[in-house]
N, C-alpha and C positions, 0 to 999 in steps of 0.2 A: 392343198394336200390334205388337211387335216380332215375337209368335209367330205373328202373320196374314201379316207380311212372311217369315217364316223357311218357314212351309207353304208360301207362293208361288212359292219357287224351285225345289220340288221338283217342278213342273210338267211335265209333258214333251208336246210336240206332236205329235199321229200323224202319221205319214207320208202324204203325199199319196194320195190313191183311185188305182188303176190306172183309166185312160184308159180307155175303152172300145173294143174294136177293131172296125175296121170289119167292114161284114155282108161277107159270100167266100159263096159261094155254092156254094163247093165242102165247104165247112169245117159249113156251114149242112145240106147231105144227108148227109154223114159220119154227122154228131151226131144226124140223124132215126132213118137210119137204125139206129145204135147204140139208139137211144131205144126202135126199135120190139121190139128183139130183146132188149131187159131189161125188155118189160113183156111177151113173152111168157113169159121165163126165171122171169119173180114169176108169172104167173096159172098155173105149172107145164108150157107148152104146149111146151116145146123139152126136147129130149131130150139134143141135141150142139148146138155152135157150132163153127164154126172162122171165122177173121179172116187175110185177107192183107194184110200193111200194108205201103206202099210210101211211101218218103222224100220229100219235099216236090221235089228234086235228080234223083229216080227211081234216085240211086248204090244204094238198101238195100231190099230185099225180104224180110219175115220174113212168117214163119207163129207162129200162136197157134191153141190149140185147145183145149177143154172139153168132153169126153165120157164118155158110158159105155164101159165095157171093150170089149161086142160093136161099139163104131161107129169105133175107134180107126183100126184098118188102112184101112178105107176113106175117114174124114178125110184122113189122111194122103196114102195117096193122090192124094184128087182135089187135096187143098192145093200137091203137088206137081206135077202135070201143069197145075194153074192158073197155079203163081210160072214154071215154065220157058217158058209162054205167055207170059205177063207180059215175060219178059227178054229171048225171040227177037222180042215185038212193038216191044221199044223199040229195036231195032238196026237 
């Protein structure tokens, strides 16, 4: 008995599940549309990517990008004429 009691202490309880969060409908087309450009990235259909992310505050604007050599200058680019859009629109 005493070694069923001694196993027993060694128990430990998981931590509670994380909450579910609510449906955002903005958070909802983000995640789509990510979803749709890594299932084009798997069936080999994209060649470059580039992402403008902007902070939930609108204070941070980055760029991210994923390309071949020849598409690099013009990512960049258009990334850039898109973030300074982005930052004269919000003033």
């Amino acid at each position: 008995m005493s070694e069923i009691a001694a196993d027993t202490t060694r128990i430990v309880a998981f931590p509670q599940a994380v909450a579910a969060a609510p449906v955002d409908e903005n958070t909802a087309s983000m995640i789509e549309v990510l979803q749709e450009q890594l299932r084009l990235a798997r069936e080999g259909k994209l060649r470059s990517v580039a992402v403008v992310s902007v902070s939930s505050d609108g204070g941070a604007i980055g760029t991210q990008w994923s390309c071949t050599h020849g598409d690099i200058t013009s990512l960049i680019g258009k990334l850039t004429v898109l973030t300074h859009d982005m930052m004269a629109a919000r003033k």
